[in-house]
N, C-alpha and C positions, 0 to 999 in steps of 0.2 A: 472330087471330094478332097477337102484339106485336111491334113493331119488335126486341125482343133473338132471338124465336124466327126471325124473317128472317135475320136477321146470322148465325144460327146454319146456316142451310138454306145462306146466299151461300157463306159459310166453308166451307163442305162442296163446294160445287159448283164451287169454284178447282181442285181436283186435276182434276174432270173436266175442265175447259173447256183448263187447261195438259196434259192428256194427248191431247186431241182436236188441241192445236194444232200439238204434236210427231211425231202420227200426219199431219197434215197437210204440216208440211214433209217430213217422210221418202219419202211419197208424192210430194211435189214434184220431191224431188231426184232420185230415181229411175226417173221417169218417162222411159218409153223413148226422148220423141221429145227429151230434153233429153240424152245420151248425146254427141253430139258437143259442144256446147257444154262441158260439164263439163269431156270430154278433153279438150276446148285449154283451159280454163281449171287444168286441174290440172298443165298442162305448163309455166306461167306461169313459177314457183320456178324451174326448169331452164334455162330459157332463158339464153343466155350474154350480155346486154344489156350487163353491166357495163365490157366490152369496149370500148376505144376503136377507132373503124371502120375506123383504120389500121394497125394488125397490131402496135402498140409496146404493151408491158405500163406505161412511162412510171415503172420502179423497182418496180414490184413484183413 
């Protein structure tokens, strides 16, 4: 086997390895015992932080 017919088999075997690693975070993500973390992390956006902690909007 010549180093082009390898390059030719690696080439081929990037879709598998990038499909194996995308099945991999999706199971990551979804894994059951990671459900609360995610929650508070997707509730992050929402949060009213921007707020100064004295009740004045300061013009806006």
């Amino acid at each position: 086997m010549s180093l082009n017919d390898l390059l030719l088999h690696a080439k081929s075997l990037w879709t598998v390895w990038f499909f194996l690693i995308f099945v991999g975070v999706v199971a990551w993500t979804m894994w059951p015992s990671r459900r609360r973390e995610l929650e508070s992390q997707g509730r992050i956006p929402l949060q009213d932080d921007d707020q100064p902690r004295g009740g004045h909007d300061h013009g806006r």
